[in-house]
LOMI-844873 format. One record per atom (N, C-alpha, C, O, CB): atom name; x, y, z; residue number from 1; residue in three letters. Coordinates in nm, 2 decimals. Each point is the difference from the previous one (the first is absolute). Glycine has a CB too. Example, Ala and Ser with C-alpha at 12.3 -4.5 7.8 and 13.67 -1.06 7.14 Angstrom:
BEGIN
at | X | Y | Z | i | aa
N | 1.32 | -0.57 | 0.78 | 1 | Ala
CA | -0.09 | 0.12 | 0.00 | 1 | Ala
C | 0.09 | 0.12 | 0.00 | 1 | Ala
O | 0.10 | 0.00 | 0.07 | 1 | Ala
CB | -0.29 | -0.12 | 0.05 | 1 | Ala
N | 0.15 | 0.23 | -0.19 | 2 | Ser
CA | 0.09 | 0.11 | 0.00 | 2 | Ser
C | -0.08 | 0.11 | 0.08 | 2 | Ser
O | 0.05 | 0.11 | 0.01 | 2 | Ser
CB | 0.07 | -0.17 | -0.23 | 2 | Ser
//
This chain:
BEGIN
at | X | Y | Z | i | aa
N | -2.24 | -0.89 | -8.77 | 1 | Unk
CA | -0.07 | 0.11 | 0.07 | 1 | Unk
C | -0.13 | -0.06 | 0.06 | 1 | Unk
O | -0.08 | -0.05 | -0.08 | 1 | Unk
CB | 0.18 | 0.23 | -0.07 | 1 | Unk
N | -0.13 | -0.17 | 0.28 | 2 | Unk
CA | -0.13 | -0.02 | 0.07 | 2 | Unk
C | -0.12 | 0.13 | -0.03 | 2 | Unk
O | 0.01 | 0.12 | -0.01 | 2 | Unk
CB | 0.16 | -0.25 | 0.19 | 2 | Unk
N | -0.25 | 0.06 | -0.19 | 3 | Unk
CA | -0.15 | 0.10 | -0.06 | 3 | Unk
C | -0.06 | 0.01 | 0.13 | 3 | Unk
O | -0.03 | -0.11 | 0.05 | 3 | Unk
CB | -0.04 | 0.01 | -0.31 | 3 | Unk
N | 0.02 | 0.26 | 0.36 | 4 | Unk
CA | -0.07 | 0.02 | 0.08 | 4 | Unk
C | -0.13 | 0.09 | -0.05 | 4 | Unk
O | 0.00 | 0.09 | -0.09 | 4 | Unk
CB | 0.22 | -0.15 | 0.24 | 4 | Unk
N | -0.33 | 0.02 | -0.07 | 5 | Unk
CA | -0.09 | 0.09 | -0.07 | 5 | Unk
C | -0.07 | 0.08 | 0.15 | 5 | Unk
O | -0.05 | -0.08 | 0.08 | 5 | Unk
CB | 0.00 | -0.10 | -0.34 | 5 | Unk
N | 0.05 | 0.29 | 0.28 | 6 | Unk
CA | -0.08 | 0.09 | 0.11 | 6 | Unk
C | -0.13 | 0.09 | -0.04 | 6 | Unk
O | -0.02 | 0.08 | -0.10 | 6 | Unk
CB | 0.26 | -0.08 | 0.20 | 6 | Unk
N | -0.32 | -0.04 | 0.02 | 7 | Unk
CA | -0.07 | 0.05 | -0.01 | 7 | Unk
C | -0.02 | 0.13 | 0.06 | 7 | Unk
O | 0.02 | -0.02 | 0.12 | 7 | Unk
CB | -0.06 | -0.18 | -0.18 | 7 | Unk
N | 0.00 | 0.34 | 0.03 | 8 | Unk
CA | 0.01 | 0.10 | 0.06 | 8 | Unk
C | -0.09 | 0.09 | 0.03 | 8 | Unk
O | -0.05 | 0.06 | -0.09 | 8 | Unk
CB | 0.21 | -0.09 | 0.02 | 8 | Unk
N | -0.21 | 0.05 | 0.21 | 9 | Unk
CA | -0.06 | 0.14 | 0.04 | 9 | Unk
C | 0.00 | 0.12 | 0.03 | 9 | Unk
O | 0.00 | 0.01 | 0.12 | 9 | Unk
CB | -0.04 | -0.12 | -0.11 | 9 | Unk
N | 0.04 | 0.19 | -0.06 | 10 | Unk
CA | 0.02 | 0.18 | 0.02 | 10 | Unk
C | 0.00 | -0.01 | 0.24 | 10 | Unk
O | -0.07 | -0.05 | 0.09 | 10 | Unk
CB | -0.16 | 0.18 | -0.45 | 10 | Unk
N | 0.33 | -0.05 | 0.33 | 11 | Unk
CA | -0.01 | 0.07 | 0.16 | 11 | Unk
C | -0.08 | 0.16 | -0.03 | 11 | Unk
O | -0.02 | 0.05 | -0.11 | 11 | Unk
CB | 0.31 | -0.18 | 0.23 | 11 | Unk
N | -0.32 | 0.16 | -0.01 | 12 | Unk
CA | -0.07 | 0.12 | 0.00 | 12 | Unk
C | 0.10 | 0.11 | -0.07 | 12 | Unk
O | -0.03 | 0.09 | -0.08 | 12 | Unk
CB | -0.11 | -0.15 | 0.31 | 12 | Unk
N | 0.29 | 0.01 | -0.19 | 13 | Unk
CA | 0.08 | 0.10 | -0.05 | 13 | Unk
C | -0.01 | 0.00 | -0.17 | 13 | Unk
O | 0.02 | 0.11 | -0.05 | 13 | Unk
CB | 0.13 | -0.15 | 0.28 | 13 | Unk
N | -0.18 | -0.09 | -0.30 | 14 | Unk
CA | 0.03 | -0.02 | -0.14 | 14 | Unk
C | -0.16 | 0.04 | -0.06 | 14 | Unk
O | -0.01 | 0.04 | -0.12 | 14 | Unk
CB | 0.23 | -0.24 | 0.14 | 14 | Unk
N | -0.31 | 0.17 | 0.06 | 15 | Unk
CA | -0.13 | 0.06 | -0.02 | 15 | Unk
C | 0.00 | 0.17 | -0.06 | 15 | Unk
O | -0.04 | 0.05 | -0.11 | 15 | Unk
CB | -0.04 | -0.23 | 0.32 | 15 | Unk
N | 0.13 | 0.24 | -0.09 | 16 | Unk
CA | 0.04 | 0.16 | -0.01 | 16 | Unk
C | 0.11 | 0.03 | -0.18 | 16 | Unk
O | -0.02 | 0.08 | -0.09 | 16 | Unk
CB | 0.02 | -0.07 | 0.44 | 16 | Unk
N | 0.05 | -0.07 | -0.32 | 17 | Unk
CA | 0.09 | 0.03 | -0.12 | 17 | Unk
C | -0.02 | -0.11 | -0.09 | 17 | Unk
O | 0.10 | -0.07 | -0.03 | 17 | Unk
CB | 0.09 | 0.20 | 0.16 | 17 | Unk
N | -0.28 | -0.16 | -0.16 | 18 | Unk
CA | -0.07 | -0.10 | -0.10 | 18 | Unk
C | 0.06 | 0.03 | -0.11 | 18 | Unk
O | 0.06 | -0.09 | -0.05 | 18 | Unk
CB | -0.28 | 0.06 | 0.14 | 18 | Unk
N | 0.23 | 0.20 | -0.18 | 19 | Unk
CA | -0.01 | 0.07 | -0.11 | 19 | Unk
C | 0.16 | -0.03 | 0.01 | 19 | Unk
O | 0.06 | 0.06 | -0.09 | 19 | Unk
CB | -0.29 | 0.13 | 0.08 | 19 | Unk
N | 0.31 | -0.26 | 0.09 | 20 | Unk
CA | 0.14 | -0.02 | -0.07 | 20 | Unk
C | 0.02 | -0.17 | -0.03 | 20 | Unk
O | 0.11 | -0.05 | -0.02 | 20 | Unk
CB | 0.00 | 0.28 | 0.18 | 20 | Unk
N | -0.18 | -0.27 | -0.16 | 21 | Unk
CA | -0.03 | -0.20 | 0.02 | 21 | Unk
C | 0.11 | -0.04 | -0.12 | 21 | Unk
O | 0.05 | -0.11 | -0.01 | 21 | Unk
CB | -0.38 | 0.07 | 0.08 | 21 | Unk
N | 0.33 | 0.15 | -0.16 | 22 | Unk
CA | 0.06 | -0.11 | -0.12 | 22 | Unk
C | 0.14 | 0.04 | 0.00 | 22 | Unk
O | 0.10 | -0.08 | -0.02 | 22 | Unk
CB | -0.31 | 0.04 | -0.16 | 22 | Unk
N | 0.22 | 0.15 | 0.20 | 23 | Unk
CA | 0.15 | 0.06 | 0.05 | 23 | Unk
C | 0.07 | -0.07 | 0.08 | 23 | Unk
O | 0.11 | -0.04 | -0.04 | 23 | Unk
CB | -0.19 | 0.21 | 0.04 | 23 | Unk
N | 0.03 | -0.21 | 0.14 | 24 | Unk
CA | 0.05 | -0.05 | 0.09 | 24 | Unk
C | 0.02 | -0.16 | -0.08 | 24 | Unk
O | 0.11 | -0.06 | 0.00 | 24 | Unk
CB | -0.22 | 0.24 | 0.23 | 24 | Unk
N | 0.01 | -0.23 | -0.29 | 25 | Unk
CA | 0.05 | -0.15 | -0.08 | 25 | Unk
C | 0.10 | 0.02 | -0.06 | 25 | Unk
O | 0.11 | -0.06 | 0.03 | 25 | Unk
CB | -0.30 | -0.02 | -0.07 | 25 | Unk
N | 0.18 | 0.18 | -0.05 | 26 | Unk
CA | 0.12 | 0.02 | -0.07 | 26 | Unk
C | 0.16 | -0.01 | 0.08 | 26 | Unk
O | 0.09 | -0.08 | -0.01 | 26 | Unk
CB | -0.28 | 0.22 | -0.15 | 26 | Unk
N | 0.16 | -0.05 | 0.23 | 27 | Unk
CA | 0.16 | 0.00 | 0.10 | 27 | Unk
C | 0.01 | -0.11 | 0.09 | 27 | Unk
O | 0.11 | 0.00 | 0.06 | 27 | Unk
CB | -0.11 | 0.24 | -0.03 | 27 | Unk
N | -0.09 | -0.35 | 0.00 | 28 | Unk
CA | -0.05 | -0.12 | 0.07 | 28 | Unk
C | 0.14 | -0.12 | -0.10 | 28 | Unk
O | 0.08 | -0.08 | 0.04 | 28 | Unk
CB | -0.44 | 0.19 | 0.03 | 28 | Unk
N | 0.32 | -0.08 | -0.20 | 29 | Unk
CA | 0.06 | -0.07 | -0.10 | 29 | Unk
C | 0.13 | 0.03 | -0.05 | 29 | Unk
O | 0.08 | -0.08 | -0.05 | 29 | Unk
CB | -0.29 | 0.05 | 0.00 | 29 | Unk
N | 0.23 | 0.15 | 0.07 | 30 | Unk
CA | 0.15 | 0.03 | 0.00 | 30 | Unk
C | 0.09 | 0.01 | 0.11 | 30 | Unk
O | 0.12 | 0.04 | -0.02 | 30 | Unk
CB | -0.18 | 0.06 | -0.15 | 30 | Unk
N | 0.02 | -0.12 | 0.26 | 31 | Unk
CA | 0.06 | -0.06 | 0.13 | 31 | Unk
C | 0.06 | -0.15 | 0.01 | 31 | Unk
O | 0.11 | -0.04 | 0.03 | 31 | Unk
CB | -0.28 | 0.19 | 0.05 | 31 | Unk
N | 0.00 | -0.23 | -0.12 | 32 | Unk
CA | 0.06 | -0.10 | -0.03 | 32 | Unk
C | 0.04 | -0.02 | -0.06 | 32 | Unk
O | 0.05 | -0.11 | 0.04 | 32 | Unk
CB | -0.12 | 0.07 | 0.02 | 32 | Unk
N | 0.13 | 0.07 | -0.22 | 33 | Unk
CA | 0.09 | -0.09 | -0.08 | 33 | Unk
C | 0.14 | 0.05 | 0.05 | 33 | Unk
O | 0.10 | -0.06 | -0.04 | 33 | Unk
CB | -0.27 | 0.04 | -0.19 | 33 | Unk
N | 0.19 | 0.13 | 0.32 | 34 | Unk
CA | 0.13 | 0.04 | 0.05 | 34 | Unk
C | 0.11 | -0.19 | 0.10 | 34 | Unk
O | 0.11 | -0.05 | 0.00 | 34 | Unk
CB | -0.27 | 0.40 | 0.04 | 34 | Unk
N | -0.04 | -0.37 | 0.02 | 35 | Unk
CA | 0.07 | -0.13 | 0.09 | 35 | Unk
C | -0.02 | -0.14 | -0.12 | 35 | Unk
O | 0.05 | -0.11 | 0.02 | 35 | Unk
CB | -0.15 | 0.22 | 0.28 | 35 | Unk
N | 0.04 | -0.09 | -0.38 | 36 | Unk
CA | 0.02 | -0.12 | -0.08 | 36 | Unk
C | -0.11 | -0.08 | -0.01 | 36 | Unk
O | -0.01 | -0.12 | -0.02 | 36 | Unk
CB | 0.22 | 0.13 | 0.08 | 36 | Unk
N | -0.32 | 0.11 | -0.03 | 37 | Unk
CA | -0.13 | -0.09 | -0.02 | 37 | Unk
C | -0.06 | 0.08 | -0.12 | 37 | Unk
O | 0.05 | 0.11 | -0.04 | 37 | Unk
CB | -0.10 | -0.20 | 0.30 | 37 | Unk
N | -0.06 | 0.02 | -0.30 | 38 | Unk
CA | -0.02 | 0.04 | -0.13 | 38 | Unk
C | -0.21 | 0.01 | 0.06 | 38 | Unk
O | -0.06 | -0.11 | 0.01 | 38 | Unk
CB | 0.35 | -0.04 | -0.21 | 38 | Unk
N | -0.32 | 0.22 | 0.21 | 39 | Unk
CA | -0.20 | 0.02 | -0.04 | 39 | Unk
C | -0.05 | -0.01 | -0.11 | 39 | Unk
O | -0.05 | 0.08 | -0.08 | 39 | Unk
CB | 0.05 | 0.08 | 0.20 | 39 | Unk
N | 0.01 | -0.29 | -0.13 | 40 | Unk
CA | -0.11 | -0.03 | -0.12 | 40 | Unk
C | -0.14 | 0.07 | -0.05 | 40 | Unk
O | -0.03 | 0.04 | -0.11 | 40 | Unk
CB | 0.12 | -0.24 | 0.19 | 40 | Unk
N | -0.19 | 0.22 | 0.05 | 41 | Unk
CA | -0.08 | 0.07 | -0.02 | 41 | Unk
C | -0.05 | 0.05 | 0.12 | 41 | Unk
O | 0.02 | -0.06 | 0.10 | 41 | Unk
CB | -0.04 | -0.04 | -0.30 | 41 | Unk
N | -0.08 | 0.24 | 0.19 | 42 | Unk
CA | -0.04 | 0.04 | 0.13 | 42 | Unk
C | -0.14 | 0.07 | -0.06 | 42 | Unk
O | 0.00 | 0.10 | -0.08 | 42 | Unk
CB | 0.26 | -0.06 | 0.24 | 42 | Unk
N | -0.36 | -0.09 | -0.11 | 43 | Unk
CA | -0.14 | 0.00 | -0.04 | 43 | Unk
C | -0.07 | 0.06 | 0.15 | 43 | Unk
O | 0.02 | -0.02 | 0.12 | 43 | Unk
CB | 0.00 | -0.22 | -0.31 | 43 | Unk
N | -0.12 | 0.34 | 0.11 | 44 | Unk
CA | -0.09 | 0.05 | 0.14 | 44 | Unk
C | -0.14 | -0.04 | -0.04 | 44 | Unk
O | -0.05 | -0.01 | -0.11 | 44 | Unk
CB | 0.18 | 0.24 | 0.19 | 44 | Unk
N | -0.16 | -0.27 | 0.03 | 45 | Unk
CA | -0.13 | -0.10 | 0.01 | 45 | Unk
C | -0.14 | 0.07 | 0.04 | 45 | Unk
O | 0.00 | 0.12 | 0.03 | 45 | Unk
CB | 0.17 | -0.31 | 0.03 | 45 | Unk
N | -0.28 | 0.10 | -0.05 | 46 | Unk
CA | -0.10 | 0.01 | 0.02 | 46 | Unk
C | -0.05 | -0.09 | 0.15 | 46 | Unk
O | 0.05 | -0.11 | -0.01 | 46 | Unk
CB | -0.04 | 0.17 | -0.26 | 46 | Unk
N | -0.08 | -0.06 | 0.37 | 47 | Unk
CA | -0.01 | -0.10 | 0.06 | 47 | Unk
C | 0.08 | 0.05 | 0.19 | 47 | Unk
O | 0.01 | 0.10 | 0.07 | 47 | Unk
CB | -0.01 | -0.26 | -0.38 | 47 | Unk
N | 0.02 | 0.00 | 0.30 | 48 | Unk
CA | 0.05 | -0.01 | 0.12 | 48 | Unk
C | 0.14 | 0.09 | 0.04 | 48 | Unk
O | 0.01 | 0.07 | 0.09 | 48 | Unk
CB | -0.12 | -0.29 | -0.12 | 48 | Unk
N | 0.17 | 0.19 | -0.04 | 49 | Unk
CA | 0.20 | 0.07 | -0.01 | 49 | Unk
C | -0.03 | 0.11 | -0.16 | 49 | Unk
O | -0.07 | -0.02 | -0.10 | 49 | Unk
CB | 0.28 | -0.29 | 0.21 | 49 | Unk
N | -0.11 | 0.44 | -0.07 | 50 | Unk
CA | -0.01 | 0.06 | -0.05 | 50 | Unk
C | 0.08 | 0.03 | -0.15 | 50 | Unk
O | -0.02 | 0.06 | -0.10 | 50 | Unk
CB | -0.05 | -0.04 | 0.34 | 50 | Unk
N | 0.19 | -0.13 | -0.20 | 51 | Unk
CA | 0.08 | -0.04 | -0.13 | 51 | Unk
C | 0.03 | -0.14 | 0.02 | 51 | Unk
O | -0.07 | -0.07 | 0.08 | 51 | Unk
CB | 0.18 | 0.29 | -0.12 | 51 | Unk
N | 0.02 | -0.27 | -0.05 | 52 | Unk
CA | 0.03 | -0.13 | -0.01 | 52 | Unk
C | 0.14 | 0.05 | -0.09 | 52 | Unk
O | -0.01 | 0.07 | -0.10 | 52 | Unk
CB | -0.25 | -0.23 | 0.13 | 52 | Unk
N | 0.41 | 0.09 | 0.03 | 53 | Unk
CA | 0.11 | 0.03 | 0.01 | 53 | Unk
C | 0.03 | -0.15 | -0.04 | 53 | Unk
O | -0.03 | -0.10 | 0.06 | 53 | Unk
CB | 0.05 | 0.31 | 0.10 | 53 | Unk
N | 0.05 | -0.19 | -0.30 | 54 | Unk
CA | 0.12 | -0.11 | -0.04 | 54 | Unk
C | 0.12 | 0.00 | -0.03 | 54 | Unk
O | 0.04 | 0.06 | -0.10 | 54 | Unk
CB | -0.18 | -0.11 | 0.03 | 54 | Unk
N | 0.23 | -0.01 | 0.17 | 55 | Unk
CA | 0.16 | -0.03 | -0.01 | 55 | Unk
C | 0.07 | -0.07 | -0.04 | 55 | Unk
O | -0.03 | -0.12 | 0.03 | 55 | Unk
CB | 0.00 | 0.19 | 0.07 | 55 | Unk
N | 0.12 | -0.06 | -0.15 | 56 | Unk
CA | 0.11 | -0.16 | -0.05 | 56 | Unk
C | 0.12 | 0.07 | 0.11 | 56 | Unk
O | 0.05 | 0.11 | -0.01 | 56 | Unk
CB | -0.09 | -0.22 | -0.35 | 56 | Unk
N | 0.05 | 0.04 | 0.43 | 57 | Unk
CA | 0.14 | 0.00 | 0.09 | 57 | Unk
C | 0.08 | -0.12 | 0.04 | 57 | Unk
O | -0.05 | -0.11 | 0.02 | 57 | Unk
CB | -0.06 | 0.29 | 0.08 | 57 | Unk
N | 0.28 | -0.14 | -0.10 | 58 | Unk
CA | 0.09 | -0.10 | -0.02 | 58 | Unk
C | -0.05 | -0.10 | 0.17 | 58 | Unk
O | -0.02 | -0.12 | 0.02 | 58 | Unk
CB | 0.24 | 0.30 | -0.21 | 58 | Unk
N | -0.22 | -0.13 | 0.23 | 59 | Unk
CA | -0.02 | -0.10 | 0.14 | 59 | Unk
C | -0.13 | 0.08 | 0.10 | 59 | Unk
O | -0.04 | 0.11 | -0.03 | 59 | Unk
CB | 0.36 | -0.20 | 0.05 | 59 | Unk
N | -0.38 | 0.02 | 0.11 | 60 | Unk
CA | -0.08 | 0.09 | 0.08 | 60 | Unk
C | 0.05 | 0.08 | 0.08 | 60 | Unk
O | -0.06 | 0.03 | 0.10 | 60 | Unk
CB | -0.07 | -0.16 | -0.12 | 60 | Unk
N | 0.24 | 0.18 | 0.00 | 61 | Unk
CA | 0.07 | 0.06 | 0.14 | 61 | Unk
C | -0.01 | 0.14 | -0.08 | 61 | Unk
O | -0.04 | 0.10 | 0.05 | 61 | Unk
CB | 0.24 | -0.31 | 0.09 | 61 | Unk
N | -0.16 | 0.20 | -0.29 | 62 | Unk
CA | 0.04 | 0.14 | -0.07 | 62 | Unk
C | -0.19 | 0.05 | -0.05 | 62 | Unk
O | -0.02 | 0.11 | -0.04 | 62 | Unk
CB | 0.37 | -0.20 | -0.09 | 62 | Unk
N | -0.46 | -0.02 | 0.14 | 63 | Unk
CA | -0.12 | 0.04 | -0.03 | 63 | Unk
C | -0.05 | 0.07 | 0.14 | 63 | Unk
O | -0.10 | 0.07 | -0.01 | 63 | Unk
CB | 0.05 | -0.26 | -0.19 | 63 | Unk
N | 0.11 | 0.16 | 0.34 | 64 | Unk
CA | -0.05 | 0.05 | 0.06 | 64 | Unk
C | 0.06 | 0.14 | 0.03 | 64 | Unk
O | -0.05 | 0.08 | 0.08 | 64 | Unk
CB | -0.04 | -0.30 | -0.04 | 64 | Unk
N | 0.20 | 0.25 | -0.10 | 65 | Unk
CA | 0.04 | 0.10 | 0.03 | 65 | Unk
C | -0.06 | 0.11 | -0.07 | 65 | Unk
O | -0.01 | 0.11 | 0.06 | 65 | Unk
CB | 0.19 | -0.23 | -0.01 | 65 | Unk
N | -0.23 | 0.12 | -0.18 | 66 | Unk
CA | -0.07 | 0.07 | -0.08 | 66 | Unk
C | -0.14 | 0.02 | 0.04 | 66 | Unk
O | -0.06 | 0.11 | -0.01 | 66 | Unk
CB | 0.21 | -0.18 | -0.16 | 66 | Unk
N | -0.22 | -0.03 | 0.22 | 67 | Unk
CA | -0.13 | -0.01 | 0.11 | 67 | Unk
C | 0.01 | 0.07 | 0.11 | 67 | Unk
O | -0.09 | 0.08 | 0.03 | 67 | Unk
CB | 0.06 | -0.28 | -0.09 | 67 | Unk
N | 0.15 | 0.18 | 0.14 | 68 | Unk
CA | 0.03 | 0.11 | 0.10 | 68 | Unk
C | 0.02 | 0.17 | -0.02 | 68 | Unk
O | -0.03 | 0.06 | 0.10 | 68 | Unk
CB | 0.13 | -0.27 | -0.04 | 68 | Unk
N | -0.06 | 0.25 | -0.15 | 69 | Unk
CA | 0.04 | 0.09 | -0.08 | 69 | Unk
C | -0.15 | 0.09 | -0.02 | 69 | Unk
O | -0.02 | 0.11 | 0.02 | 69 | Unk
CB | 0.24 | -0.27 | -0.12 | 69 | Unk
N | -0.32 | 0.04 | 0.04 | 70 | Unk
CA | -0.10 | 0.07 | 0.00 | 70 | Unk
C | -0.06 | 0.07 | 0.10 | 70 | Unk
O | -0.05 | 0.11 | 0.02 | 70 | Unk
CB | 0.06 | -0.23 | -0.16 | 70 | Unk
N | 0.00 | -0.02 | 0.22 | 71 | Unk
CA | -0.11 | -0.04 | 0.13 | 71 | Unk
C | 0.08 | 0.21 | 0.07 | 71 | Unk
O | -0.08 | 0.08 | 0.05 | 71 | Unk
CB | 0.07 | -0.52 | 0.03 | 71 | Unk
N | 0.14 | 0.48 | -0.10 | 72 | Unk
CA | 0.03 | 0.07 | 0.08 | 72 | Unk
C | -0.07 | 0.16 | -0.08 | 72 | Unk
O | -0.04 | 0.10 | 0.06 | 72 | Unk
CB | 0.28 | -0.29 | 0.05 | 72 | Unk
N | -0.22 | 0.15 | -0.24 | 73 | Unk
CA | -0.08 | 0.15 | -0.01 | 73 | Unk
C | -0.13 | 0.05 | 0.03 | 73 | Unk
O | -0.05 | 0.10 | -0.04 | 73 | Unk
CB | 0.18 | -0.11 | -0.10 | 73 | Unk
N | -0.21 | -0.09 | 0.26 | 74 | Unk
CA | -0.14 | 0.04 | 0.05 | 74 | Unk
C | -0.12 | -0.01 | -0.09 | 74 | Unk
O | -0.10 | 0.02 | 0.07 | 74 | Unk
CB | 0.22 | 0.13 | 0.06 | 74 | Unk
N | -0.14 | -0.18 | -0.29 | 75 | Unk
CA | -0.05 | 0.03 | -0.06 | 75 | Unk
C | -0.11 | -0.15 | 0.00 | 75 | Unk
O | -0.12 | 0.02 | 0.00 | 75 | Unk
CB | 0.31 | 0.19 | -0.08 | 75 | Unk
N | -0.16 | -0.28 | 0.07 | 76 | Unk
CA | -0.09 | -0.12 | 0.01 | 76 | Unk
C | 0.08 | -0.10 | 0.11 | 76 | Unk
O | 0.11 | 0.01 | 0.06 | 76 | Unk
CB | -0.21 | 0.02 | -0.34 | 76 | Unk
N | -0.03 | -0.15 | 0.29 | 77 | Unk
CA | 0.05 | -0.14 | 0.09 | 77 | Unk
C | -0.03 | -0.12 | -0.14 | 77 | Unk
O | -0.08 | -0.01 | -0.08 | 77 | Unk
CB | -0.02 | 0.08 | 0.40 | 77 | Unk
N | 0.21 | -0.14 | -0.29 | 78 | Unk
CA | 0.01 | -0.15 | -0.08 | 78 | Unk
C | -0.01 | -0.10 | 0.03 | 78 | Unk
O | 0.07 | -0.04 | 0.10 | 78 | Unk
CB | 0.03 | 0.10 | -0.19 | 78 | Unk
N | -0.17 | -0.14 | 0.04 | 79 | Unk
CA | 0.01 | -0.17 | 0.07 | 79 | Unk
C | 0.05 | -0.05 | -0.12 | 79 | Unk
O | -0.08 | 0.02 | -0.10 | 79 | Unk
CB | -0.13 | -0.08 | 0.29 | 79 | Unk
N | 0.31 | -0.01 | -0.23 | 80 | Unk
CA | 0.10 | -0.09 | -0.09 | 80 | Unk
C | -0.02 | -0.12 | 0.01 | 80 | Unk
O | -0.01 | -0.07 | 0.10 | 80 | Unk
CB | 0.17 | 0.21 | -0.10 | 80 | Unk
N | -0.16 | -0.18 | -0.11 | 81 | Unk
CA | 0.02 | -0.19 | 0.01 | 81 | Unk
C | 0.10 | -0.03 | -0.12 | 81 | Unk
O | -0.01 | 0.07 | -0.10 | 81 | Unk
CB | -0.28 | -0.14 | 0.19 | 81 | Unk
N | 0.36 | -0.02 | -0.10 | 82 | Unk
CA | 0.10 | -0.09 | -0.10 | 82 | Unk
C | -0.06 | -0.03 | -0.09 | 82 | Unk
O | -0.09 | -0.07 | 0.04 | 82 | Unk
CB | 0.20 | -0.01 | 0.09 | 82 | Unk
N | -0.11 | 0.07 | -0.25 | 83 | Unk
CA | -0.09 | -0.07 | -0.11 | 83 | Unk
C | 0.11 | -0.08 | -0.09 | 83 | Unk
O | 0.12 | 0.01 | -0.01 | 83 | Unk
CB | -0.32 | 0.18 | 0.00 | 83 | Unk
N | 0.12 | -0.27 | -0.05 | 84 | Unk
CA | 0.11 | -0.12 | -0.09 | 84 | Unk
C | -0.07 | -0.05 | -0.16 | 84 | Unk
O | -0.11 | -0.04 | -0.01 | 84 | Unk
CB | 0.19 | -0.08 | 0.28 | 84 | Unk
N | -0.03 | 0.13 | -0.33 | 85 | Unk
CA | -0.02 | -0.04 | -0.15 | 85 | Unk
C | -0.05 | -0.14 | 0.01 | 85 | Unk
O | 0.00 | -0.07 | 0.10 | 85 | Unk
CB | 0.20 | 0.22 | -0.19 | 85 | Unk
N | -0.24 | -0.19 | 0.00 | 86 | Unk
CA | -0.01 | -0.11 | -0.08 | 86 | Unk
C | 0.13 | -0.11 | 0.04 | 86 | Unk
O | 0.02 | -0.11 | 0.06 | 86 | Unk
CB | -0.16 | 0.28 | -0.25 | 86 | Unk
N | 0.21 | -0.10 | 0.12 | 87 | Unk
CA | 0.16 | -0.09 | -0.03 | 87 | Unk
C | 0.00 | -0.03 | 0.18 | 87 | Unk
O | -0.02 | -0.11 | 0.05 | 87 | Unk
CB | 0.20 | 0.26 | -0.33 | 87 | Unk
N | -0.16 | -0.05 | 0.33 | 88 | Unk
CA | 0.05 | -0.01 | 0.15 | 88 | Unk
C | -0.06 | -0.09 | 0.07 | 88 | Unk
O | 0.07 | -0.09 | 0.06 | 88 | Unk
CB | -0.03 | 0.28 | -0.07 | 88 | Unk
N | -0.21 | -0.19 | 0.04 | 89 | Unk
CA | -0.06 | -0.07 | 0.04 | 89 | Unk
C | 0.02 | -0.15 | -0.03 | 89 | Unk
O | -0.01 | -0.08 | 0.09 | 89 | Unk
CB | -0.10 | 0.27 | -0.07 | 89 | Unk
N | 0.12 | -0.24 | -0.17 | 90 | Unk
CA | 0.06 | -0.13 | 0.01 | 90 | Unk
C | 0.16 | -0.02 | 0.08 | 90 | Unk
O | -0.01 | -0.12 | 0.03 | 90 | Unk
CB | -0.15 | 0.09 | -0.25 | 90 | Unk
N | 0.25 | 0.06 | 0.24 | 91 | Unk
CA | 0.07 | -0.01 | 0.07 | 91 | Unk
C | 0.01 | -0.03 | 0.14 | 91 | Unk
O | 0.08 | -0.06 | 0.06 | 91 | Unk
CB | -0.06 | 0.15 | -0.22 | 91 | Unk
N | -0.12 | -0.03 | 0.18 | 92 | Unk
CA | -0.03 | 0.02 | 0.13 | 92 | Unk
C | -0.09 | -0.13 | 0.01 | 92 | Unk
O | 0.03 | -0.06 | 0.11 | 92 | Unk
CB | -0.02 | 0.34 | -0.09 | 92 | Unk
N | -0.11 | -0.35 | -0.09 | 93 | Unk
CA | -0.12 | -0.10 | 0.00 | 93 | Unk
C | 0.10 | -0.14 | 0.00 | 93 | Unk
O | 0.00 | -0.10 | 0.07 | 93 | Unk
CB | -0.23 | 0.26 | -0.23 | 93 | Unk
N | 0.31 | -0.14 | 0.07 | 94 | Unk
CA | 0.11 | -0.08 | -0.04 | 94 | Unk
C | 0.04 | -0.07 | 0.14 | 94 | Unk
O | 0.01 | -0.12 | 0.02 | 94 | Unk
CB | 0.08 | 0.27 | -0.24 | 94 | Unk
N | -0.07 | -0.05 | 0.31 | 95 | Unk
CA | 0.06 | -0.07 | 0.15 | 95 | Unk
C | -0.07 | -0.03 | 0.11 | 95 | Unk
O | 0.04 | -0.06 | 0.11 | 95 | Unk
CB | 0.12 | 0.18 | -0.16 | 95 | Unk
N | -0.30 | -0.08 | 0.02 | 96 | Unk
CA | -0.11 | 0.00 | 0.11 | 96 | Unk
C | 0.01 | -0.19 | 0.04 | 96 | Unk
O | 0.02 | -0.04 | 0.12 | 96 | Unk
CB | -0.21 | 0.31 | -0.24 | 96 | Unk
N | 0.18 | -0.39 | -0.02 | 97 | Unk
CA | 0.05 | -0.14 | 0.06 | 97 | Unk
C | 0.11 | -0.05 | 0.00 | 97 | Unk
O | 0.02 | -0.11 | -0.06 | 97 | Unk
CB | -0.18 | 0.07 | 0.02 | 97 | Unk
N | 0.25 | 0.11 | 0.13 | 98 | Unk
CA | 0.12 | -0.05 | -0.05 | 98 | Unk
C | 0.01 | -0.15 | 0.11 | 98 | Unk
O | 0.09 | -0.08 | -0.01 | 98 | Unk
CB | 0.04 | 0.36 | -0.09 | 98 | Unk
//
């Protein structure tokens, strides 16, 4: 499983209906385990971005579908990036002289 992590800001629309934020996580998370992703964790923040979204998904095609999914219920915008373990990154370092 690939680890994505997003970062998230409220739309005006998710602003307004703020008083449902954990609801909508909640159903955010049973959506996804329908497609086979799993939310490790979903944290609301302080700061710049309003939350922070963690995923383990089998490939990026099925993380973006669950990203899409969101992106479609109007409620926030995401910027996502790939993240990698420990173990992974040597793998990856491993080939950088080949």
């Amino acid at each position: 499983m690939a680890t994505f992590i997003s970062t998230i800001k409220f739309t005006q629309q998710g602003i307004k209906g703020i008083d449902e934020s954990t609801k909508r996580a909640a159903a955010l998370k049973s959506a996804a385990k329908k497609l086979g992703v799993k939310i490790t964790n979903i944290f609301w923040t302080l700061g710049e971005y309003d939350g922070l979204l963690i995923l383990d998904a089998p490939d990026d095609e099925t993380a973006m579908t669950v990203l899409l999914h969101l992106a479609a219920l109007g409620n926030v915008h995401t910027t996502t990036v790939r993240a990698f373990t420990a173990a992974e990154m040597d793998k990856i370092v491993a080939k950088v002289h080949v």
